[in-house]
N, C-alpha and C positions, 0 to 999 in steps of 0.2 A: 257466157255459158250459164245453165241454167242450175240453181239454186234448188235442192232438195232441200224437204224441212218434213225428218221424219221422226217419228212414225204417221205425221198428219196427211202427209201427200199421199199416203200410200193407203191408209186407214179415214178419208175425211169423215166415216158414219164411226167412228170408233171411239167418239165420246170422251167423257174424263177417267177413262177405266185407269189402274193403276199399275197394271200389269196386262199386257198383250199378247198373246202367244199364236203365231202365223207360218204360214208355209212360204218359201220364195222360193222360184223360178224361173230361171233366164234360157235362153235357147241362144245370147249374142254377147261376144266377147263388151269388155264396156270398159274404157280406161279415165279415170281420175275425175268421177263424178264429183261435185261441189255437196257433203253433205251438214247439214246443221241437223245433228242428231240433239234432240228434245229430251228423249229418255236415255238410261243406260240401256244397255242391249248384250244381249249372251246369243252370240249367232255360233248356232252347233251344224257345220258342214256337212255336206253327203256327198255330194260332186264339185268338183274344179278345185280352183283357188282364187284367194282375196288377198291383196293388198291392200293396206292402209297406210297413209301419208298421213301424218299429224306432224305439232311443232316440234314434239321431241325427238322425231323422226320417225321411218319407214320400214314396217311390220307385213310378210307376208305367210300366212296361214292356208295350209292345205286340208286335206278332205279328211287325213287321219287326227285333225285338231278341231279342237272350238275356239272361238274368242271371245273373251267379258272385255267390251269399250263403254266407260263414261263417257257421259252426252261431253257435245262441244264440236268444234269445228273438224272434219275431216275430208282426206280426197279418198275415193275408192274405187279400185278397180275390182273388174269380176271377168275370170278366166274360163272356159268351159274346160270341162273334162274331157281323156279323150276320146268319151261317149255321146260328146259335143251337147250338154249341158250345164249345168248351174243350177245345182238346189241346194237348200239349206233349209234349216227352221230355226225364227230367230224368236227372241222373248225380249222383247221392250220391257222394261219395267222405271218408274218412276225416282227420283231422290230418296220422295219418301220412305218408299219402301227400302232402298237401299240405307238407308239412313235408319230405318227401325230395326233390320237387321242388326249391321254394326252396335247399336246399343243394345241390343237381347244376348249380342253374343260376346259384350263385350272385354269379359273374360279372355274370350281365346285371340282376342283381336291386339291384345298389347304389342303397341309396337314394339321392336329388336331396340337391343343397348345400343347398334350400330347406329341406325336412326335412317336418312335416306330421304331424298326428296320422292315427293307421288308421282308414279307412273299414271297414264292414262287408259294403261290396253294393257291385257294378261294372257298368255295364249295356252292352252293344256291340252296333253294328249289322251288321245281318247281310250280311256281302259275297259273293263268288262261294264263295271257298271256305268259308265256315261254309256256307251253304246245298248243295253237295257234301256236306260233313260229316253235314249232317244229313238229308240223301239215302240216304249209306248207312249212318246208324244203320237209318234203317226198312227198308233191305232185310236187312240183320243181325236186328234185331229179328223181323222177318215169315219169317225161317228157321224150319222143325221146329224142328230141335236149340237147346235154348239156348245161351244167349251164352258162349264159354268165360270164367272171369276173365282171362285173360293178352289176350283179344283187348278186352272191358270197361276195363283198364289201360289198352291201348296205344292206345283213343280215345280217352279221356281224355287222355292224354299228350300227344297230337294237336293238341287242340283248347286244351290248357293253352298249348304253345309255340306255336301259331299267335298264340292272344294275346298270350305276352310277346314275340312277335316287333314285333306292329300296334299294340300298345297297351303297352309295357313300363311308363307313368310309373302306370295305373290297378290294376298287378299289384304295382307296389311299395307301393305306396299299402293295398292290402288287409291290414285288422286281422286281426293270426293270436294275438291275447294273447288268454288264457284268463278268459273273463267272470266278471263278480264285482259284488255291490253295488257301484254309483258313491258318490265321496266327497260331500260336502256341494255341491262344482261342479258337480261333473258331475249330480248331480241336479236341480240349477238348471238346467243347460243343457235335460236333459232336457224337463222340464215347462214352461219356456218356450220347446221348439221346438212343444210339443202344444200350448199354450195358446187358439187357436184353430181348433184342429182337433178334427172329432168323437170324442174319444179319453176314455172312461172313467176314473174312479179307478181300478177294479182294473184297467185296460186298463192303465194307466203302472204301477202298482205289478207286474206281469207281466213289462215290458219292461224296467223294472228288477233284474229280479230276486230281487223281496221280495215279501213278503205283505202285503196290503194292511193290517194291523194295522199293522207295521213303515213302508211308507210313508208311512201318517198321521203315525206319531209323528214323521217325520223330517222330514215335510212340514211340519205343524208349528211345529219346533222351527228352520227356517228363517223362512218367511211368517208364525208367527203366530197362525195361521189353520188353520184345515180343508183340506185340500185340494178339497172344495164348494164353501164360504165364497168362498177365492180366487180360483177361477176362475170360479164365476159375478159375481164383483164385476169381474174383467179384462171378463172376456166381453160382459158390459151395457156398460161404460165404453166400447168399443168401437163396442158398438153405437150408443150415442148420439154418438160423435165419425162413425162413417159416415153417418148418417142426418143429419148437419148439413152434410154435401156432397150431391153429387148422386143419390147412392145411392137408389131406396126401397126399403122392407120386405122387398118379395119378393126384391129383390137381396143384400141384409146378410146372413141368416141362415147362409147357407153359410160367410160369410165371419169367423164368431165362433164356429164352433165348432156348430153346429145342423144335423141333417139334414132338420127337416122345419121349416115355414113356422109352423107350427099350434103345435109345440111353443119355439121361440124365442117367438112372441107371446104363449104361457102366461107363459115365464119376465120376458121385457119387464113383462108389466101387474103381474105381482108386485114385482118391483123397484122400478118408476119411478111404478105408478099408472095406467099409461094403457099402450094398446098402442101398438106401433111406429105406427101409423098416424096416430093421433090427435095421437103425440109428434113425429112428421113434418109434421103441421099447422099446430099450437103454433109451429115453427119457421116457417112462411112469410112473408114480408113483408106486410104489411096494404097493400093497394092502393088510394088514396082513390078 
């Protein structure tokens, strides 16, 4: 599957600027692109919605939110609306910059007595003035002349301290550490926050940050096992603990990791001998 690497794939004339401010638009539904996002990014919606898969798990943002995502490994989907498009306008901007932020503001940035490890993605709903905001990016954007950078900067900047003004505890909150293979935990957390979600071997070995040679081995060298082996033995075991409640078939699959009905029932009859259905049977009470 092919490997986005933005904002450069999308921007290749777009130089070392520091901050990027663009329009996007899809017209085609698109699920679990491969992204290695360069810059951080504030993509403010206007039509459909976005999913994000990262390693700490699975974030989905509609059209009346924004999202602020640190660079780093992501999958992404993109939904149309039901006006059957997909736009947004997103604002690339650099460490740097995010990082000169943080220390200008960094008064109001003191982290809580609570403490809290870093999230990667922060999502806010859109009030009067984000929606001004994003009023007059598109009459800026929809000028002749392009954007100058210093006017690019100074919305950004805008829209940054509007946040830490409305939301300061989800700004502190946001991971600015510089990504790296996770340790032996943090891999664990990983693959047990996907473990029932429709997430591939090389999909996790991606998000991790390693090649799926390297994941296997380390996958492994924790479980045991395959990282196959394991999650389809969670994923059945699962299955069979829902399917002993109220649940039926065409209900479970979603909920073990399966996008389609047809393909969980493959992997059921293989496992157990019999499909979900039959195996949901098996379970009824005999009625004299």
């Amino acid at each position: 599957m092919q490997v986005y690497n933005l904002p450069y794939d999308l921007l290749p004339d777009a130089g070392p600027a520091e901050v990027i401010i663009r329009r996007y638009e899809s017209a085609q539904d698109t699920v679990r692109n491969r992204i290695v996002l360069h810059y951080n990014m504030l993509n403010l919606l206007l039509d459909g919605r976005k999913t994000i898969v990262q390693a700490t798990g699975t974030t989905t943002v509609y059209q009346d939110e924004i999202l602020l995502l640190t660079s780093g490994n992501c999958l992404t989907s993109e939904i149309l609306s039901d006006a059957g498009r997909f736009r947004s306008i997103i604002i690339y901007f650099s460490n740097a910059v995010l990082a000169d932020f943080y220390v200008r503001h960094a008064a109001l940035l003191q982290p809580s007595a609570s403490g809290g490890a870093g999230r990667p993605l922060a999502t806010f709903a859109k009030d009067a003035f984000i929606r001004n905001c994003i009023e007059s990016l598109l009459l800026l954007l929809d000028a002749p002349a392009a954007l100058p950078p210093v006017i690019q900067r100074l919305k950004l900047e805008e829209l940054l301290l509007y946040l830490l003004h409305t939301a300061p505890a989800a700004l502190r909150a946001l991971q600015l550490s510089p990504h790296s293979e996770p340790s032996a935990l943090e891999l664990r957390k990983v693959i047990e926050t996907h473990v029932h979600q429709p997430v591939t071997v090389p999909e996790l070995a991606f998000l991790c940050h390693m090649s799926v040679s390297t994941f296997q081995r380390k996958f492994a060298a924790i479980y045991g096992l395959s990282p196959q082996k394991w999650l389809l033995q969670q994923r059945m075991q699962r299955a069979a603990t829902l399917l002993h409640g109220q649940l039926m078939p065409g209900e479970v699959y979603q909920q073990v990791g399966y996008e389609s009905h047809s393909s969980f029932s493959e992997a059921f009859r293989k496992h157990f001998g019999v499909v979900p259905s039959a195996f949901k049977h098996q379970l009824a009470p005999v009625v004299a």
